[in-house]
N, C-alpha and C positions, 0 to 999 in steps of 0.2 A: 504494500500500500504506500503509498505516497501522502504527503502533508493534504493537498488538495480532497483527495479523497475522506480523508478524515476529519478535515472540516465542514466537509459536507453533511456525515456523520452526526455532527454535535449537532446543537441547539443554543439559543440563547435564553431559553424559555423554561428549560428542563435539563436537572444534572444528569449528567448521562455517564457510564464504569465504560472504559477504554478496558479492558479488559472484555465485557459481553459483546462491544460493537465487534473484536477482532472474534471470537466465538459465533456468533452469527456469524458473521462475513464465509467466515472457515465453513460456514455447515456443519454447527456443532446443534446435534437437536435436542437438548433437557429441554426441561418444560421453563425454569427459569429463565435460559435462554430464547424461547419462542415467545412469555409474556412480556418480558423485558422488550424483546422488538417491536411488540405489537405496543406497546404502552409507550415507546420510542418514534412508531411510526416508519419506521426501516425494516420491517418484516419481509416485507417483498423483495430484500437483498439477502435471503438468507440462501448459502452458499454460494455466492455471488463469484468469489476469492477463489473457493475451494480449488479451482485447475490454473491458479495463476497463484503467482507468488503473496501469500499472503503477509498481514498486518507484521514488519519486522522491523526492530528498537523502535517500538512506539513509545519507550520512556523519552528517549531522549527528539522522537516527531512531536509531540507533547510541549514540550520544554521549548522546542521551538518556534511553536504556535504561541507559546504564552510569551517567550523573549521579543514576538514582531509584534504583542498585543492584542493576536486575536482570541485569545482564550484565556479563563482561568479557574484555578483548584478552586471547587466547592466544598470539598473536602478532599483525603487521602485517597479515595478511587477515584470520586467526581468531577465532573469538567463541563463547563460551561462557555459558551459564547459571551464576548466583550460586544460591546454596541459596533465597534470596529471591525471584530470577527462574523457578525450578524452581514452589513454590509459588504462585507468580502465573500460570504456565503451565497449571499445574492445575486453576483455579478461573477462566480464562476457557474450558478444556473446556467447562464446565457453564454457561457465560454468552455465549459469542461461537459465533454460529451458520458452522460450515465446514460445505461440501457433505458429502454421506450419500453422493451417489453417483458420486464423480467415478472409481472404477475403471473405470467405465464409462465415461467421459470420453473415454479413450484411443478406443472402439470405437465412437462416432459421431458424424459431424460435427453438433456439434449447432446451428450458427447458421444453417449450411442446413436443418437441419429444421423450426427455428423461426420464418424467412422463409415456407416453406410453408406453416405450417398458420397462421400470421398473416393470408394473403393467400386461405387456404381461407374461413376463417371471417370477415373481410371479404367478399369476396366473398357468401358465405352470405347475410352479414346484409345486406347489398343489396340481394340478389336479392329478399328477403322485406318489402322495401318497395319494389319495383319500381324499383328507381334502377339507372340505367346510366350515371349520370355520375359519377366521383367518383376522387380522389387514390388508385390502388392501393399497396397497399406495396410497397416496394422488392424488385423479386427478380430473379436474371440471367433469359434468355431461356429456357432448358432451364430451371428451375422454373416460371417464366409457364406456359409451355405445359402443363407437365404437370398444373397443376389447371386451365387452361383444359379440358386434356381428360376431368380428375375430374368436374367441375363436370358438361360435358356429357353424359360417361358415366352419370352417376345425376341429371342434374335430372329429375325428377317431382311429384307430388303429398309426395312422402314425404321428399324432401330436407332440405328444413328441420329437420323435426320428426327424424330419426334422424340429424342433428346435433347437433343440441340434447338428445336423448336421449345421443349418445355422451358430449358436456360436461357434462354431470347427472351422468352416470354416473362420468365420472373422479374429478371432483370430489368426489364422496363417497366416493371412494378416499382422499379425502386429510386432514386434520387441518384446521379451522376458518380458521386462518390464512394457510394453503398456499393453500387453496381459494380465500378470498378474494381473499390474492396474485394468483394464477395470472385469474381470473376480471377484474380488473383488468389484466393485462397485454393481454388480450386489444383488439382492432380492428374494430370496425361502425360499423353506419348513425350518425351525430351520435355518435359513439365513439373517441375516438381513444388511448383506451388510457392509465394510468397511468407517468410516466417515475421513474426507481428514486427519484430525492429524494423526489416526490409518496408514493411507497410508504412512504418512510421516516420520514417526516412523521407520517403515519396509522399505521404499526403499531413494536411497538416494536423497531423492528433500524437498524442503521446503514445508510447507504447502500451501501457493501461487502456487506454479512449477507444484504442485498435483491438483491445480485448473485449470491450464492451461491446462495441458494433461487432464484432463476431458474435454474439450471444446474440444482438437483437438478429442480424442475417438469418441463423439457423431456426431460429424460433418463426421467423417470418415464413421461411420456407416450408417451414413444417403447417403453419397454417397455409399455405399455398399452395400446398400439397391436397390439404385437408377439404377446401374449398372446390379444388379444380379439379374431383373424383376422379383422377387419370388413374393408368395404370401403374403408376408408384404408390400407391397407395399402401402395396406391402412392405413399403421401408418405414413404415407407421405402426408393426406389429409390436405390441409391448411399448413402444414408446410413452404411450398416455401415460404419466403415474397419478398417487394420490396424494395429497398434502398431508393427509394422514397415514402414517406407518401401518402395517397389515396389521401387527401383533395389538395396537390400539384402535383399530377399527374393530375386531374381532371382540376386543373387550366390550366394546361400547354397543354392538349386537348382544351380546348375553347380559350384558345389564339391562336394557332395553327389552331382553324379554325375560326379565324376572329375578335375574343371577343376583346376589348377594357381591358383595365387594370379595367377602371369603370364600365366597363359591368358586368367583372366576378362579382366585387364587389358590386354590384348591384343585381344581379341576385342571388347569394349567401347569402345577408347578411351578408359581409366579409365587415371589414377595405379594403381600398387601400393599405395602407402599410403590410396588411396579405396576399393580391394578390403577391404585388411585392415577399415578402419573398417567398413564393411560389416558383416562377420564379427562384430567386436565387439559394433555393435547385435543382432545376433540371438543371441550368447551373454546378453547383457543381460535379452532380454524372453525367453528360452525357458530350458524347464525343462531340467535341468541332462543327464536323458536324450536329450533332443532334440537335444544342440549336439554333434557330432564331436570334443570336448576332443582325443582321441589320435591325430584326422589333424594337427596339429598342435605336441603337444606329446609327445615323447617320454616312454619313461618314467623315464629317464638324467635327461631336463630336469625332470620333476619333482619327483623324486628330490634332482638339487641346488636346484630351487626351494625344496623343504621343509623341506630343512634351514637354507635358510639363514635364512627366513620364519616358521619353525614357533612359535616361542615368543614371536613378536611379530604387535600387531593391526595389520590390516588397512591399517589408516585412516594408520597411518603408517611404512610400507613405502618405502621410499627407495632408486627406482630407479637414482639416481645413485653410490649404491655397491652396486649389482650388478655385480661386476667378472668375469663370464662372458662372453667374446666373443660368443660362437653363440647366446646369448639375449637378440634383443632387445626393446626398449620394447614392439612388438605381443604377443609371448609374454608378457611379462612383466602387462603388462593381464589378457590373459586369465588367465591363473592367477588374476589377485588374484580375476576374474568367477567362477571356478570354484571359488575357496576362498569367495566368497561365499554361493553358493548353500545 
């Protein structure tokens, strides 16, 4: 990460742990880490970092931000925006390129899809100068195969050319420079593709900026895939994921129908406290009709949650002096998940 990006990060509004901002970024998923973004506002960046070099001596990125003025200690984690860091936050909006489409992030794997259709259009362009020997790109054995079987599912006379047509085609979906980018990332015959420095070199973005616009490209392709019901459609297979993890979707189906907290945990061979987490993530990512708040939370318990809560934010809520037996740390989360929404 870079200073600019982590400015971005803060707030002038809200102290925010340099510490959880590098955690999310990395795609780290505890539930403290997913509330904390969502209560941050940067949730939509979560694993953002993860295939680039992530958050490194943020003591001393930190230090620096606060030495030019834009930042300062709220406390020993905490960090805030200066009125000065505020308006320099503002004005790399409009100058420092962040993905467009990382909500979508969340909803497909995108470095598998982009192995694929790397090794499609390889291939492709191979094939169209008869060469059968040559360095393929890196992909597990379930993607090999599956454009091994694209491949020979439509080679004919017309392969090529309604590839090349589909590539024409995206591409002028997209803005001058995208186009370029993207056309450039791409792998054939004596082609082996632009690396982000080289990108960065040639057009005007940092090497990061050049990592971002790759994320929004694939992600665009993948809806433009999804859109234009072509025959690629099988490089789509598996790609969709969920926001929610399998083992926390599953929990939140058996509580849903009936399960006990110590059921699931039972049933599963799970900790209780890995049920609750569970739970949490899917109060987190779903709308606020969708989570069962009152199989859980009484209305006694919320009741004295709101009053004790009511006239204070969120962000600095101090479960340590909840001095309620019968409600603990798990309830006491969710609440804050449900006063969030």
């Amino acid at each position: 990460m870079n200073k600019k990006l982590l400015l971005l990060m803060l707030s002038n509004k809200q102290p925010r742990r340099l510490k959880l901002i590098k955690n999310l970024l990395d795609g780290k998923r505890t539930v403290s880490t997913l509330f904390w973004g969502s209560r941050y506002h940067i949730l939509e960046y979560s694993g953002m970092m993860k295939n680039f070099d992530s958050l490194q001596n943020e003591d001393k990125l930190i230090n620096e931000l606060i030495n030019n003025g834009y930042v300062f200690s709220y406390n020993k984690y905490q960090y805030k925006l200066t009125n000065k860091g505020k308006q320099k936050k503002d004005s790399l909006f409009e100058s420092f390129y962040l993905p467009k489409e990382l909500s979508y992030g969340f909803d497909y794997d995108i470095e598998k899809f982009k192995n694929r259709f790397l090794l499609l259009i390889q291939v492709t362009s191979e094939y169209s100068y008869h060469n059968s020997s040559y360095y393929p790109v890196q992909a597990d054995f379930y993607d090999t195969n599956l454009i091994k079987n694209l491949f020979h599912k439509y080679k004919n006379d017309n392969f090529i050319d309604d590839i090349y047509s589909f590539i024409k085609s995206f591409l002028s979906s997209l803005d001058e420079d995208k186009a370029n980018i993207f056309a450039n990332l791409l792998i054939g015959h004596n082609n082996y593709g632009l690396t982000y420095e080289q990108l960065s070199n040639r057009y005007n973005y940092s090497k990061m900026e050049i990592y971002f616009i790759n994320i929004d490209l694939w992600i665009l392709m993948i809806k433009f895939i999804e859109n234009s019901n072509s025959f690629l459609n099988s490089l789509l297979e598996n790609i969709v994921q969920s926001r929610i993890n399998s083992s926390a979707r599953r929990t939140f189906y058996e509580f849903n129908n009936g399960l006990t907290i110590f059921a699931i945990a039972k049933k599963y061979n799970l900790k209780e406290s890995t049920v609750k987490e569970h739970l949490l993530e899917n109060a987190i990512f779903l709308d606020t009709e969708q989570f069962p708040y009152d199989m859980i939370l009484s209305d006694n318990e919320v009741a004295i949650l709101n009053k004790k809560y009511l006239n204070q934010s969120i962000d600095f809520w101090n479960f340590n002096k909840l001095d309620i037996a019968n409600i603990d740390f798990f309830k006491f989360r969710l609440y804050q998940i449900m006063r969030s929404k």
